[in-house]
VEXLUM-16227 format. One record per residue (C-alpha): residue in three letters; z, x, y; residue number from 1. Coordinates in nm, 4 decimals, padded with zeros to 6 digits. Each point is the difference from the previous one (the first is absolute). Example, Ala and Ser with C-alpha at 12.3 -4.5 7.8 and 13.67 -1.06 7.14 Angstrom:
REM residues 2
ala,00.7800,01.2300,-00.4500,1 $
ser,-00.0660,00.1370,00.3440,2 $
//
This chain:
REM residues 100
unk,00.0884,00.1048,-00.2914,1 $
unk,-00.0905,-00.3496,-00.0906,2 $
unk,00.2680,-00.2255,-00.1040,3 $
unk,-00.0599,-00.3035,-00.2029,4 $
unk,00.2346,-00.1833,-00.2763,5 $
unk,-00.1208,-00.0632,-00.3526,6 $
unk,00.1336,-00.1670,-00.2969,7 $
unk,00.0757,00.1355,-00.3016,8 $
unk,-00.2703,-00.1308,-00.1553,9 $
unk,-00.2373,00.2324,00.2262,10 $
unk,00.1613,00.3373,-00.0812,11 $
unk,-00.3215,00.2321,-00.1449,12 $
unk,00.1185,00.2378,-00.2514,13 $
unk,00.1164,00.3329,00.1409,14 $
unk,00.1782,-00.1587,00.3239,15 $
unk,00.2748,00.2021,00.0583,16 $
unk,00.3688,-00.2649,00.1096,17 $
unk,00.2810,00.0875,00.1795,18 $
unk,00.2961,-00.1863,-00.0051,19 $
unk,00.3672,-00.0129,00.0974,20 $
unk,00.2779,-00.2198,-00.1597,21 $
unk,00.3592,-00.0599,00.1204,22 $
unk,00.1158,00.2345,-00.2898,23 $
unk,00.2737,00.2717,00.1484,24 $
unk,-00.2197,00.2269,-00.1529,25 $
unk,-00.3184,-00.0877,00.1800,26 $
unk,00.2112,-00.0105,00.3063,27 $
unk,00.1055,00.3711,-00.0457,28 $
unk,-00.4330,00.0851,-00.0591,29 $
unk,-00.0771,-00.1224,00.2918,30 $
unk,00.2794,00.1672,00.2175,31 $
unk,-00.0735,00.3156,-00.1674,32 $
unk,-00.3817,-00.0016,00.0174,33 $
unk,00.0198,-00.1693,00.3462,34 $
unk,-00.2463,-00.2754,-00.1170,35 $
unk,00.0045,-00.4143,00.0061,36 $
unk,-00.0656,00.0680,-00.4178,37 $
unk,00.1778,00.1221,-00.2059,38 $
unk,-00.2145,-00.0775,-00.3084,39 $
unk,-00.3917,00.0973,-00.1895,40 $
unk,-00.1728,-00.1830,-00.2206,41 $
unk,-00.3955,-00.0269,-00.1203,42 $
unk,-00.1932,-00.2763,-00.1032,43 $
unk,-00.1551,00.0405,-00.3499,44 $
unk,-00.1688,-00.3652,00.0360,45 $
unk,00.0482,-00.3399,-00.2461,46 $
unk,00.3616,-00.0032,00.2125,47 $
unk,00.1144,00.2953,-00.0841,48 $
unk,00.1626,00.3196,00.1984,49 $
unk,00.1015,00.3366,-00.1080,50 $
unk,00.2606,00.1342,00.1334,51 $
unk,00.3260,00.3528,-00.0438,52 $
unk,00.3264,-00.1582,00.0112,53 $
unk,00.2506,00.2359,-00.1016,54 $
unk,00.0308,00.1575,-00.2654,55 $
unk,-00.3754,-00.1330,-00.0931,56 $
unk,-00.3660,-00.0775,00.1171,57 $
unk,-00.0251,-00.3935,-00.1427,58 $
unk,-00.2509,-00.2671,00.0379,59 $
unk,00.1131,-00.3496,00.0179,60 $
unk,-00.1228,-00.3199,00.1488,61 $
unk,-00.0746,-00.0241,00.3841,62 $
unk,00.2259,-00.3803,-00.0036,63 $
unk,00.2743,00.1813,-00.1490,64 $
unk,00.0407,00.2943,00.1708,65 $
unk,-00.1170,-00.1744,00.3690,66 $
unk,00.2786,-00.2999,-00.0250,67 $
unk,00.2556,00.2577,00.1617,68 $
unk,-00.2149,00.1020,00.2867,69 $
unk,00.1227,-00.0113,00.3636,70 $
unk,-00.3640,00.0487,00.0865,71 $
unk,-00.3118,00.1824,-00.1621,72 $
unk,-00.2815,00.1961,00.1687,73 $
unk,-00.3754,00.0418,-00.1731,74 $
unk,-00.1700,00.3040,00.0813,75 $
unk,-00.3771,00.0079,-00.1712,76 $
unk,-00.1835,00.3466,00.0422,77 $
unk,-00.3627,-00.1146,00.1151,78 $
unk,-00.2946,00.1660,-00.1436,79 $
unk,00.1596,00.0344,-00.3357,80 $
unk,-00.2221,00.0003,-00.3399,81 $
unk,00.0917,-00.2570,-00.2564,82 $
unk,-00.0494,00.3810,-00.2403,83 $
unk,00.2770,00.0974,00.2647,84 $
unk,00.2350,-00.3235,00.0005,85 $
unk,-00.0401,00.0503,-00.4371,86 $
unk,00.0672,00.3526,00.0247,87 $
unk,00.3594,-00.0273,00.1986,88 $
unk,00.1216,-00.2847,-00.1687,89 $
unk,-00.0535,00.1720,-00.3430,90 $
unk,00.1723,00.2930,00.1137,91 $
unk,00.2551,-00.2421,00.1226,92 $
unk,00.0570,-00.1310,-00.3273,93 $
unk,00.0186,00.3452,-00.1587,94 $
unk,00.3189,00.0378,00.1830,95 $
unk,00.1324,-00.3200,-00.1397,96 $
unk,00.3449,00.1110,-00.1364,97 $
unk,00.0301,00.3500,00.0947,98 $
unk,00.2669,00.1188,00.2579,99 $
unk,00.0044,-00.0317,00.3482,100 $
//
């Protein structure tokens, strides 16, 4: 696996982020799913992320939501389409506001 740090001005659209705060909460996902993250979002581009934070799928800005973060995590799925990238961030954003 290559490893190499980024900024976010180089996410691509369709990079999936992990994250973990400090948050009891996140503490409690990442016990229970025995992982470093306890947290999902995707990048949509022009900064912003969609993301299911109980009770709702959301999308918000990537500043406001990453100001909290312990530490984040970019995973980018090569050999995918921009048709592919378009077509799971519009179903993404069909989900914005329905339950989780």
């Amino acid at each position: 696996m290559q490893v190499k740090m980024i900024t976010i001005g180089q996410l691509r659209k369709g990079d999936v982020i992990l994250s973990t705060t400090a948050d009891a909460v996140s503490k409690i996902v990442k016990f229970s799913t025995n992982s470093k993250f306890s947290h999902a979002r995707l990048y949509a581009g022009n900064f912003k992320i969609i993301e299911a934070v109980d009770p709702i799928v959301r999308d918000e800005n990537i500043f406001k939501v990453m100001k909290s973060d312990l530490y984040t995590v970019v995973y980018r799925m090569a050999g995918l389409t921009e048709h592919q990238k378009t077509n799971i961030i519009s179903y993404a954003f069909k989900q914005k506001g329905e339950g989780i």
